[in-house]
ZATOR-406230 format. One line per field, with one value per residue: residue number from 1; residue in three letters; x, z, y of N, C-alpha, C in turn. Coordinates in nm, 2 decimals. Layout:
REM ZATOR-406230
pos c(NUM ...);
code c(Ala ...);
n_X c(X ...);
n_Z c(Z ...);
n_Y c(Y ...);
ca_X c(X ...);
ca_Z c(Z ...);
ca_Y c(Y ...);
c_X c(X ...);
c_Z c(Z ...);
c_Y c(Y ...);
***
This chain:
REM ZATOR-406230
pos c(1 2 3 4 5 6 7 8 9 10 11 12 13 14 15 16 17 18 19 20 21 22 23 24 25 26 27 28 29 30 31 32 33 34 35 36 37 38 39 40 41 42 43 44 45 46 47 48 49 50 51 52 53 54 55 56 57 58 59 60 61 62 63 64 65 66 67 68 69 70 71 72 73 74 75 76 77 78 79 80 81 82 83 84 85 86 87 88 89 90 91 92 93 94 95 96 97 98 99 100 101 102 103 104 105 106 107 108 109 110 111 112 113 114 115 116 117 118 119 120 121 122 123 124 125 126 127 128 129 130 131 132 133 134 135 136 137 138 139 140 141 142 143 144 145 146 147 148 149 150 151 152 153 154 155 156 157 158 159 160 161 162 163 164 165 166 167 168 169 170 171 172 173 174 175 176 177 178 179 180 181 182 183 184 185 186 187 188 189 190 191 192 193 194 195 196 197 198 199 200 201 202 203 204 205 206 207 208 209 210 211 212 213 214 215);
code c(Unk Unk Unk Unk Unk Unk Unk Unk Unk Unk Unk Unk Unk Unk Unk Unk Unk Unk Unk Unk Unk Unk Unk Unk Unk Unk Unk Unk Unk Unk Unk Unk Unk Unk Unk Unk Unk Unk Unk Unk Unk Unk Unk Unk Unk Unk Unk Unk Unk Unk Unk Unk Unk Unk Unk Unk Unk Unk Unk Unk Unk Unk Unk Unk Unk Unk Unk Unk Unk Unk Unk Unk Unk Unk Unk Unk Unk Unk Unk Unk Unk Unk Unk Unk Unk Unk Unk Unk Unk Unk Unk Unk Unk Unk Unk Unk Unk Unk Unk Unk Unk Unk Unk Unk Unk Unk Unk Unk Unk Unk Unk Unk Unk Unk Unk Unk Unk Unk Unk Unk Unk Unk Unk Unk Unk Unk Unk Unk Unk Unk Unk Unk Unk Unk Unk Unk Unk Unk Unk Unk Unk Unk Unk Unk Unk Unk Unk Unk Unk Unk Unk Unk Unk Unk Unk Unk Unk Unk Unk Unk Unk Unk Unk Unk Unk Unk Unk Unk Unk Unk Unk Unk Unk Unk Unk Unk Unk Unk Unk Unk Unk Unk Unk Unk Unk Unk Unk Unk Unk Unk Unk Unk Unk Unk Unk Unk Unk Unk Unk Unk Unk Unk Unk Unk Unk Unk Unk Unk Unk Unk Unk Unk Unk Unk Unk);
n_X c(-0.74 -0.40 -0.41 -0.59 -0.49 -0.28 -0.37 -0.49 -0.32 -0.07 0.16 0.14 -0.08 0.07 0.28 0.07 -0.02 0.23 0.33 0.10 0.12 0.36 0.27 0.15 0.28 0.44 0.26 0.22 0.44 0.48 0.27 0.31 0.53 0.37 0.24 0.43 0.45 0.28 0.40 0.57 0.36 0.04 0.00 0.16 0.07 -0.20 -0.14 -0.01 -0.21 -0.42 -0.31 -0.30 -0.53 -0.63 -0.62 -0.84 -0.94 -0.69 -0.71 -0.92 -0.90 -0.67 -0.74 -0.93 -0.80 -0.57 -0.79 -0.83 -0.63 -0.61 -0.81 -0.72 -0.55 -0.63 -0.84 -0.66 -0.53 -0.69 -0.76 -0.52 -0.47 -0.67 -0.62 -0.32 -0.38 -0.54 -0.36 -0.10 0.10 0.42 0.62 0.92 1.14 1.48 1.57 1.43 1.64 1.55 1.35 1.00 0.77 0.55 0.47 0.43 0.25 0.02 -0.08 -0.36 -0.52 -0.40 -0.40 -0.68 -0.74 -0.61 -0.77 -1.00 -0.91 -0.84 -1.13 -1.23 -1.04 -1.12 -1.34 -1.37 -1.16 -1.24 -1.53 -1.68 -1.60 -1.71 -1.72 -1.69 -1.47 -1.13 -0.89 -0.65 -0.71 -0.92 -0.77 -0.61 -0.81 -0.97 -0.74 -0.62 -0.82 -0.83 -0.91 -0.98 -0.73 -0.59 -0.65 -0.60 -0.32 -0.26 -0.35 -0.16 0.07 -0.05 0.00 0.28 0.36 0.26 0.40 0.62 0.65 0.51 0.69 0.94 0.81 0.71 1.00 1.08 0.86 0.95 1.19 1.48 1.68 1.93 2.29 2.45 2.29 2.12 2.22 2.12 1.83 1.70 1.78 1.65 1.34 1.26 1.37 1.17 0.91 0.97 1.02 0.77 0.60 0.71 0.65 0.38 0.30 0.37 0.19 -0.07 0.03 0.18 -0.05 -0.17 0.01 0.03 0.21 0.16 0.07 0.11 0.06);
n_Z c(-0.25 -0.26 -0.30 -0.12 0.11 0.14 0.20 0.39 0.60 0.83 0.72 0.45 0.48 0.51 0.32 0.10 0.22 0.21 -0.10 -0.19 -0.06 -0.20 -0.41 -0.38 -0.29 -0.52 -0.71 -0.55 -0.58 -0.88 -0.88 -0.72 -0.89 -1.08 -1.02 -0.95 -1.11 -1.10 -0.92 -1.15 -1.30 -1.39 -1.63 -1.71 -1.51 -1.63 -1.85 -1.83 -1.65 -1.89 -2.10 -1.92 -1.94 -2.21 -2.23 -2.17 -2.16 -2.06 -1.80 -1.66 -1.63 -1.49 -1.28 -1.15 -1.08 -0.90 -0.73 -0.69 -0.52 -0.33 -0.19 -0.12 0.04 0.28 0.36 0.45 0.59 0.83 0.89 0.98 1.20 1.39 1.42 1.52 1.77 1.90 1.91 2.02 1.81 1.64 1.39 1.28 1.25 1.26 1.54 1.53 1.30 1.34 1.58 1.58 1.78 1.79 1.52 1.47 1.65 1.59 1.32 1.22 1.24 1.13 0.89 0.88 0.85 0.62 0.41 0.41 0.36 0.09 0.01 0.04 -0.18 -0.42 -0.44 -0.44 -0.70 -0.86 -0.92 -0.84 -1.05 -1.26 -1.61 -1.75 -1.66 -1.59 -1.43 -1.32 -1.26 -1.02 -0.89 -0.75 -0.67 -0.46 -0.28 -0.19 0.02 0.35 0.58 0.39 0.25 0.51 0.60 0.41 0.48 0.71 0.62 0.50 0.66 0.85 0.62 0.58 0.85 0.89 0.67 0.76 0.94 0.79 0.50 0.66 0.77 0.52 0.35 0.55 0.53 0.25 0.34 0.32 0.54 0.67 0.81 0.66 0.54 0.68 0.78 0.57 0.52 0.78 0.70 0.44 0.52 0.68 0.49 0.26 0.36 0.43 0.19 0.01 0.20 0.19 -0.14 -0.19 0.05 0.04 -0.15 -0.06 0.09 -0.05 -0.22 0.02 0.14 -0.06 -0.22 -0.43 -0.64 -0.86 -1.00);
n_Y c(-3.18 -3.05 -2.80 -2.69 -2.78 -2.68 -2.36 -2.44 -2.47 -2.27 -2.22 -2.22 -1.98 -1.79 -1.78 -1.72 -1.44 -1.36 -1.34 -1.20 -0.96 -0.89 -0.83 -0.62 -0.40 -0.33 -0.29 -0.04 0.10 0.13 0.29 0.48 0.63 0.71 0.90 1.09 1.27 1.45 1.64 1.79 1.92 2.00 1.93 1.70 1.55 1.48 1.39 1.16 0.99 1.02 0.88 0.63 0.56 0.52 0.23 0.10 -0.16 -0.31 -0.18 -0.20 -0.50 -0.56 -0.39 -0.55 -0.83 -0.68 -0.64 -0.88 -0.95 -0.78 -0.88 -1.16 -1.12 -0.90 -1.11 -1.38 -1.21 -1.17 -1.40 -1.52 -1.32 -1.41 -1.63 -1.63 -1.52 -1.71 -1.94 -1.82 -1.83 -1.77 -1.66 -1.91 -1.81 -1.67 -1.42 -1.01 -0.76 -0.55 -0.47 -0.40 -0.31 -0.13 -0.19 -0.39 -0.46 -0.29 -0.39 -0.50 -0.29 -0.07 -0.18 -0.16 0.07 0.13 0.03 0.16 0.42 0.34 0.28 0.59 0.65 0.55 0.59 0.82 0.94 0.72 0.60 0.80 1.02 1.29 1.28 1.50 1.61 1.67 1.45 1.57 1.81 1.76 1.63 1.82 2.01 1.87 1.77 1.99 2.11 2.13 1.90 1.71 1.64 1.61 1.38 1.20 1.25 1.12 0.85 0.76 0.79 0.57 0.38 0.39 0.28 0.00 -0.09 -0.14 -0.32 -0.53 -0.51 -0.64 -0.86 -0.98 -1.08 -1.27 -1.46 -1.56 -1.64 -1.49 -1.39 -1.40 -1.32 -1.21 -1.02 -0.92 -0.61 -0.51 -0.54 -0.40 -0.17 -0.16 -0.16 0.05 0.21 0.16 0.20 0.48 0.60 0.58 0.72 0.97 1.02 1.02 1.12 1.36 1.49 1.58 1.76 1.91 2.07 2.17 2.36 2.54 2.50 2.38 2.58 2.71 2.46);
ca_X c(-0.64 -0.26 -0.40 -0.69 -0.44 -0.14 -0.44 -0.49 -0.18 -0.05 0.26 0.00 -0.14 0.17 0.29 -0.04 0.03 0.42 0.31 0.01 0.18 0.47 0.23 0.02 0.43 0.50 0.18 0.25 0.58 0.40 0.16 0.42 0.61 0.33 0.20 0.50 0.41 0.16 0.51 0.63 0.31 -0.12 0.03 0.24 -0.03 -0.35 -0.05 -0.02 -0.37 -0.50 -0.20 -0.34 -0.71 -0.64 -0.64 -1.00 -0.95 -0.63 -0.74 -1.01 -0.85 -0.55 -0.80 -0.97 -0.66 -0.63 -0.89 -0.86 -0.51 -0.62 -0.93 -0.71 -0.44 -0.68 -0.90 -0.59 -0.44 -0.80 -0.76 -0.39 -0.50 -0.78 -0.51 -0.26 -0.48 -0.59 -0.23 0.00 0.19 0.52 0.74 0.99 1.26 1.56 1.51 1.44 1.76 1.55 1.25 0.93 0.68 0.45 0.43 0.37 0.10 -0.09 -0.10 -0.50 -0.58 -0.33 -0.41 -0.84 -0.75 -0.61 -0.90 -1.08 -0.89 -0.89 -1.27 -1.28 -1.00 -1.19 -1.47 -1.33 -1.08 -1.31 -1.62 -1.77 -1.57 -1.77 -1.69 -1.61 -1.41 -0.99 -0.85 -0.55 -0.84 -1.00 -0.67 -0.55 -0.94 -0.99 -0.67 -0.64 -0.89 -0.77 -0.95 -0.95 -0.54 -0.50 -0.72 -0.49 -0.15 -0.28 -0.38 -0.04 0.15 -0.08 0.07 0.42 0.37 0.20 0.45 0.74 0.66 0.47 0.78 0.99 0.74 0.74 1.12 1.14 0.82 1.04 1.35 1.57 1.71 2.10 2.36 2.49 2.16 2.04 2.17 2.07 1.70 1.69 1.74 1.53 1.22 1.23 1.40 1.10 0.77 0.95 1.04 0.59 0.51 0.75 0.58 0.21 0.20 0.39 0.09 -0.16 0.16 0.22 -0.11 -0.18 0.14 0.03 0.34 0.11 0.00 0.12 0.01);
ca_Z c(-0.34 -0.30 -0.28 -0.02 0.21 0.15 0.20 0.51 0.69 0.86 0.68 0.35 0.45 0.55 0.22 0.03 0.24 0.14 -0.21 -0.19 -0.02 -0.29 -0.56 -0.34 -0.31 -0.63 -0.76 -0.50 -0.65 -1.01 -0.88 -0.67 -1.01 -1.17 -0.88 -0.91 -1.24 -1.03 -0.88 -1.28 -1.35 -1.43 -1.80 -1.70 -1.47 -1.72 -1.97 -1.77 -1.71 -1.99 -2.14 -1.89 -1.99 -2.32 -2.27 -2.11 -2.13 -1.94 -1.66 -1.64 -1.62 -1.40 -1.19 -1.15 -1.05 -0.79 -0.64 -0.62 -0.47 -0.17 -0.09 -0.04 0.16 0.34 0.39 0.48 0.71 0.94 0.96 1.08 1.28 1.49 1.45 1.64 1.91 1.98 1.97 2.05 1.70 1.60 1.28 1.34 1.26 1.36 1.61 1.40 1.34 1.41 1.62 1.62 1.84 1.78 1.35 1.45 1.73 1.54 1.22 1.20 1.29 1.04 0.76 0.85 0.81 0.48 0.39 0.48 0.23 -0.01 -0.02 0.01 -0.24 -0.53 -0.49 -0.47 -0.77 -0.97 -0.92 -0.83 -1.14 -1.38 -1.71 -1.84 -1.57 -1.58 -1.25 -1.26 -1.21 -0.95 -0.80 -0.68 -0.59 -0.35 -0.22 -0.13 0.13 0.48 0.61 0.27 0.29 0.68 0.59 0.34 0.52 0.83 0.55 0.45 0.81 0.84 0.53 0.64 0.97 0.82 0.56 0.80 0.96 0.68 0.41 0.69 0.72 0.42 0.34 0.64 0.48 0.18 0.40 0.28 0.66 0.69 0.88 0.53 0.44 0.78 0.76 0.42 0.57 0.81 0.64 0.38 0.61 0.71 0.36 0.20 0.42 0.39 0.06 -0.02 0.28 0.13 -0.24 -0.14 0.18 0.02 -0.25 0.00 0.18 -0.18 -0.20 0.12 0.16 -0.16 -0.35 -0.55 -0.66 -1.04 -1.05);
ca_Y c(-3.11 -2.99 -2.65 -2.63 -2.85 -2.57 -2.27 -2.46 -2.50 -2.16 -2.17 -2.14 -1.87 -1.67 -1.76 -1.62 -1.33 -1.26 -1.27 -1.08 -0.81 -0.84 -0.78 -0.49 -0.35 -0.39 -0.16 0.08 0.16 0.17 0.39 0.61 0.68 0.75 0.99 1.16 1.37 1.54 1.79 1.82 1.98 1.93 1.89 1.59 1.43 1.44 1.28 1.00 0.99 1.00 0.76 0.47 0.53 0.49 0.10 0.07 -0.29 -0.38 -0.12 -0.34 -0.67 -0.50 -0.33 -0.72 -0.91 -0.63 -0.61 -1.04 -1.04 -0.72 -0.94 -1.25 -1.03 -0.88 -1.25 -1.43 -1.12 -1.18 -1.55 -1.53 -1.25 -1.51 -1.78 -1.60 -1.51 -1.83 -2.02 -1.75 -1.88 -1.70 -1.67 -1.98 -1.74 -1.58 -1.27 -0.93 -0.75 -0.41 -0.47 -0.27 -0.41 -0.10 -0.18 -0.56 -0.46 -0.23 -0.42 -0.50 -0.14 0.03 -0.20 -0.14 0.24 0.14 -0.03 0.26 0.48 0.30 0.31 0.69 0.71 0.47 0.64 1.01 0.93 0.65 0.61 0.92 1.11 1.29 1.17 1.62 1.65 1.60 1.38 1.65 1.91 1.68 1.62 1.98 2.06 1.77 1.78 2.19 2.13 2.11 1.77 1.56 1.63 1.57 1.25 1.15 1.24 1.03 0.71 0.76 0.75 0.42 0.29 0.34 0.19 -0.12 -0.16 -0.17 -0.47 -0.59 -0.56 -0.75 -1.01 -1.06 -1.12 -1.36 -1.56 -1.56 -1.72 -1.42 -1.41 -1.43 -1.24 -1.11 -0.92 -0.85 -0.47 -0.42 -0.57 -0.37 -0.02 -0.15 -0.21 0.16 0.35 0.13 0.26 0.64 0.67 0.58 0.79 1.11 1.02 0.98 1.22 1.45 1.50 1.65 1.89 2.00 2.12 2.21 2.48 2.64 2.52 2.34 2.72 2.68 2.32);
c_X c(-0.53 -0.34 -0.52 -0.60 -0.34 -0.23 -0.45 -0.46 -0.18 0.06 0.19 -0.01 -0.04 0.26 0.20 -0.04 0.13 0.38 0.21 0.08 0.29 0.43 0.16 0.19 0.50 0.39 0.20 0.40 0.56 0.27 0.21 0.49 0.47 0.23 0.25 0.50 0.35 0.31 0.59 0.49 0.12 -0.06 0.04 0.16 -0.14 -0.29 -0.07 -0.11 -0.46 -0.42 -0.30 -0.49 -0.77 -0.62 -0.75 -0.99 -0.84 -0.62 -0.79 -0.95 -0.73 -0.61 -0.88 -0.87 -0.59 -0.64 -0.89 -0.71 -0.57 -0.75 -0.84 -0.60 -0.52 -0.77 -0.81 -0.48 -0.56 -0.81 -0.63 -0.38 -0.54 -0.68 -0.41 -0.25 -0.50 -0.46 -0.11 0.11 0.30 0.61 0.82 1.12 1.35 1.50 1.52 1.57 1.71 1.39 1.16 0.81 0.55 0.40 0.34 0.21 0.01 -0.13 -0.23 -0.53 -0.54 -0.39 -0.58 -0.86 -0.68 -0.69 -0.99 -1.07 -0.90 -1.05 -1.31 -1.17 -1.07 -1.28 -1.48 -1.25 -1.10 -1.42 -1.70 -1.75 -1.67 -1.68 -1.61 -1.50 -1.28 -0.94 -0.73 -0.63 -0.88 -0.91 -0.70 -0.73 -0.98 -0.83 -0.59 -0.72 -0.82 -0.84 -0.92 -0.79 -0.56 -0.58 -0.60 -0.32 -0.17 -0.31 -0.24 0.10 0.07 0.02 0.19 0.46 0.35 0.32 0.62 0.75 0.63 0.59 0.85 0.99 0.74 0.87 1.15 1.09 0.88 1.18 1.47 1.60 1.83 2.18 2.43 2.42 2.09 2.05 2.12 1.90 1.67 1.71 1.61 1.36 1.17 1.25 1.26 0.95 0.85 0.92 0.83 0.53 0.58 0.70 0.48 0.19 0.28 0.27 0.02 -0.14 0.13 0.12 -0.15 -0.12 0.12 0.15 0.29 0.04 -0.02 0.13 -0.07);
c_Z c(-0.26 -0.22 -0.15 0.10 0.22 0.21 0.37 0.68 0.71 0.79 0.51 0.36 0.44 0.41 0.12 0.08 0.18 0.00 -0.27 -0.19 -0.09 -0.37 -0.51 -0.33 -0.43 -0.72 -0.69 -0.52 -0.80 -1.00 -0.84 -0.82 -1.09 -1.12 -0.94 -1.00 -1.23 -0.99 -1.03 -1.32 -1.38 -1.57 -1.82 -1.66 -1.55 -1.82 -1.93 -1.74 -1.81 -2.08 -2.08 -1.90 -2.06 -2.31 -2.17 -2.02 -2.03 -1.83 -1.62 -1.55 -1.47 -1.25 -1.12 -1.09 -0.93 -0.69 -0.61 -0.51 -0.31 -0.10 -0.06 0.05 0.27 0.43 0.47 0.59 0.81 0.95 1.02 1.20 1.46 1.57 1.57 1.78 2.01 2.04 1.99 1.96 1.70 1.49 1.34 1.26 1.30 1.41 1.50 1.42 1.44 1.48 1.64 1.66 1.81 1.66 1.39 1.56 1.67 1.35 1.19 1.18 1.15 0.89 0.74 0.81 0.66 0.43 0.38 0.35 0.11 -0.08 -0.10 -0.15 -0.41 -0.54 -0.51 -0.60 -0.89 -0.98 -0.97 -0.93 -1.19 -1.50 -1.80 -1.74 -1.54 -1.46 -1.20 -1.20 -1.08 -0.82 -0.70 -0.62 -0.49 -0.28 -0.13 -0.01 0.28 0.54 0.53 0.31 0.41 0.68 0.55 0.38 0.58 0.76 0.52 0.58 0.82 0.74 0.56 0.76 0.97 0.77 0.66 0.86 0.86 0.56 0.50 0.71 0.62 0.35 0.43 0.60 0.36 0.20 0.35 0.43 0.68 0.75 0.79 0.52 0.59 0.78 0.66 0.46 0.66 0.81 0.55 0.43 0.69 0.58 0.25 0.24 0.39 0.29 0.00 0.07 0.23 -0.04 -0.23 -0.07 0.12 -0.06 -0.22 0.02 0.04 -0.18 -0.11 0.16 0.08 -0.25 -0.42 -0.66 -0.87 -1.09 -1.18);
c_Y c(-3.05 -2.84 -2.63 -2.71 -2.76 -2.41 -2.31 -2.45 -2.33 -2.13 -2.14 -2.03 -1.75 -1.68 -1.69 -1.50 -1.23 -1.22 -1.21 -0.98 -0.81 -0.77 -0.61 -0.36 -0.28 -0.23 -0.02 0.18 0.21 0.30 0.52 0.69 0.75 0.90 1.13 1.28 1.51 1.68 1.82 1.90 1.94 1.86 1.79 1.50 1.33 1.38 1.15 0.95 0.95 0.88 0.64 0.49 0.48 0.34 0.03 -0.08 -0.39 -0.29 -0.16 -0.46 -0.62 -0.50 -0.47 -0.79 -0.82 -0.64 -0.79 -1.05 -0.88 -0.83 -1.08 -1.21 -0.99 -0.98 -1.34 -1.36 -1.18 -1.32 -1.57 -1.48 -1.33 -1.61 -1.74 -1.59 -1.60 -1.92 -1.91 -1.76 -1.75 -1.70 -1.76 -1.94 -1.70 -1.47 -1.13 -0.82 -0.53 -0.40 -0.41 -0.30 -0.33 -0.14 -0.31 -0.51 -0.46 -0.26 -0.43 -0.37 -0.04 -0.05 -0.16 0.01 0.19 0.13 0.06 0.33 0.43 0.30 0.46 0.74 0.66 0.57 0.77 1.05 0.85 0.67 0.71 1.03 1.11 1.30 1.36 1.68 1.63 1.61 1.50 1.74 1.85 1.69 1.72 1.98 1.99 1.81 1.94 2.16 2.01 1.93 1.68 1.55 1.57 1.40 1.13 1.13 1.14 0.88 0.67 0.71 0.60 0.35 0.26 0.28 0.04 -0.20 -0.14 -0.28 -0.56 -0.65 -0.67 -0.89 -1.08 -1.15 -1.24 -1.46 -1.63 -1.63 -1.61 -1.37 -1.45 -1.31 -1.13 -1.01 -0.82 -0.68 -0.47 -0.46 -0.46 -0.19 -0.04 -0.11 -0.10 0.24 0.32 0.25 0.46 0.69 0.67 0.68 0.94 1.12 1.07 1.12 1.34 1.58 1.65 1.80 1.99 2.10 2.22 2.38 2.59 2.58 2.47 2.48 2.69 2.56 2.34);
***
């Protein structure tokens, strides 16, 4: 088949990659917005909250589709990973217009600390809820304490390190690569990883400082 001969190929995978990591992009900007409620107030959060709970069924299906596109991001980052290794392969790209040799090094590392969080955060934020218990409540009380936060900032600094080579990668597997776009790529590929790491890591700070006091 067409498709286990394209899965195959290296240029396959680096494609199931890009648009993995568009779609894992893509939520993390849906989830940043929806984050963001949390500095408007508890009132605002457990709205939104409680708004996307009320459809049981496409949390479900959502939460499914997922959890299939990080396991083939994650599946197909650790076979490129091996691959590279072995043939010293390279993007047959133009050069990058803003180089960051530490994002591209420590790619495995920063995305297995994602990997990581994401565990403790499913299971600190899903799983492990009790059922009389509201997540805005949950929120502020997990996140006040000095470790869970410095956990969370430091998942967060991963993320934006990741996702600065990672968005670029992506855009180049993409072919969006011209002398036109290069600056506007090149701010992107940093204004992207901040603006998630000043959403996200802001969260913990909020708490942390006390300004979350009249949360």
């Amino acid at each position: 088949m067409w498709f286990i001969s394209f899965v195959n190929s290296s240029l396959g995978r680096k494609a199931i990659m890009a648009f993995t990591g568009f779609c894992l992009i893509s939520f993390l900007a849906v989830h940043a917005f929806g984050n963001a409620a949390i500095y408007m107030g508890s009132k605002y959060f457990q709205i939104y909250a409680d708004t996307l709970h009320s459809f049981p069924v496409l949390v479900l299906l959502f939460g499914l589709g997922l959890l299939v596109v990080l396991v083939a991001h994650v599946g197909f980052g650790v076979m490129l990973f091996f691959e590279k290794r072995k043939t010293s392969a390279r993007y047959n790209v133009q050069a990058r217009v803003v180089e960051n040799t530490f994002a591209s090094r420590t790619m495995p590392y920063t995305g297995l600390f994602i990997l990581l969080f994401l565990v403790v955060h499913v299971f600190g934020f899903g799983v492990a809820v009790p059922s009389d218990v509201q997540i805005s409540i949950l929120v502020k009380e997990y996140l006040s304490g000095f470790l869970y936060s410095l956990f969370y900032i430091i998942s967060f600094v991963a993320l934006a390190i990741h996702l600065n080579h990672g968005f670029w990668s992506m855009l180049q597997t993409f072919g969006v690569n011209h002398p036109r776009y290069n600056r506007l790529i090149s701010v992107l590929t940093v204004a992207v990883p901040v603006a998630f790491l000043v959403i996200f890591g802001g969260i913990p700070i909020y708490f942390m400082t006390g300004a979350g006091a009249s949360y």
